[in-house]
N, C-alpha and C positions, 0 to 999 in steps of 0.2 A: 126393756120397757120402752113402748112406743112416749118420745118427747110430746110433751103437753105445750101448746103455744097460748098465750092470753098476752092481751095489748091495754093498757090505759093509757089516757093522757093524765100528765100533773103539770100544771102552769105551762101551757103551749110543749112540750116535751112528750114524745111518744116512747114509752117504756114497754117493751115485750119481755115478758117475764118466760123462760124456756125450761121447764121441767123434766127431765128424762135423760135419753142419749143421742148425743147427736153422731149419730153411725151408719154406717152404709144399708143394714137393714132398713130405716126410717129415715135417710135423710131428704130425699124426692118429697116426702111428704111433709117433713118436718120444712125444707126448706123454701115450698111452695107456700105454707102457711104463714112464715115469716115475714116473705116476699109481700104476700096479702097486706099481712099489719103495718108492713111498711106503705103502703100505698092508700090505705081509710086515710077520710078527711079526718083533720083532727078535730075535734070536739063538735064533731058530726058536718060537719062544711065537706061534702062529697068533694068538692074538686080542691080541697087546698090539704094537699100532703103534707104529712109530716116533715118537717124539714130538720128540726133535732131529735135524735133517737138514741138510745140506750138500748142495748142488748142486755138484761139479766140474765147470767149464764149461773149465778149462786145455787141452783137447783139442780145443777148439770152434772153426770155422775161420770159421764165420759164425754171427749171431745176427739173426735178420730178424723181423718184426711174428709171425709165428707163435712164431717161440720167444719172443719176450716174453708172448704169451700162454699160453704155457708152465710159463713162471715163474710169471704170476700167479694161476693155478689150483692150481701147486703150494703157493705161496705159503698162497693161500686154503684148501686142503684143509688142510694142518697146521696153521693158524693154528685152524680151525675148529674142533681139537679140542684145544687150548689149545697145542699145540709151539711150536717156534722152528724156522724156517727160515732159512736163509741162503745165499750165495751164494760162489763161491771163484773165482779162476785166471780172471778174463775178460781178454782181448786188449785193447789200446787200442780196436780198432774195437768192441766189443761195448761196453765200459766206456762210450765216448761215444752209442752207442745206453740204454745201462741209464741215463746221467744225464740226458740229452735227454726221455725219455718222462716221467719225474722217479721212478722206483721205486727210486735210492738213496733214497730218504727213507720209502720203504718196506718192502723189503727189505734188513738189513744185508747187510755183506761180510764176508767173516772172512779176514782177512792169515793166510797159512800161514807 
């Protein structure tokens, strides 16, 4: 199942909510899309990017070497222009891929 991307803001905070798989069949496209929502203004202001962002992954059915490269781009682009990124709602199987590669220690997690 090709990954579904959708972005809102809640109180200055950019939330992308990622529906699907993030796998090597779709991850070019899944992770251009993310890339995108990381870069809308927030609350329509074209040039003032998101600077906190959340990854909802709670919908995500697999999380394979593509979408950890995913992550870490997303990771890497916000960080780059000083945000905070973080990560939400991963499954057992994805949690023990995000600690195994060791990017909890990179990327926080934010308990909802």
């Amino acid at each position: 199942m090709a990954a579904s991307i959708e972005h809102e803001d809640r109180d200055g905070v950019r939330w992308i909510l990622v529906d699907g798989e993030l796998d090597y069949v779709d991850a070019d496209e899944a992770g251009d899309a993310i890339l995108a929502a990381l870069d809308v203004g927030v609350d329509g202001a074209a040039d003032h990017a998101a600077q906190r962002v959340v990854l909802d992954l709670s919908a995500v059915g697999f999380l394979g070497s593509a979408g950890i490269r995913i992550l870490i781009q997303s990771w890497k682009r916000v960080s780059e222009r000083g945000g905070e990124f973080s990560v939400t709602g991963m499954s057992a199987t994805a949690q023990r891929v995000f600690t195994t590669t060791g990017l909890d220690g990179i990327i926080p997690q934010l308990d909802e």
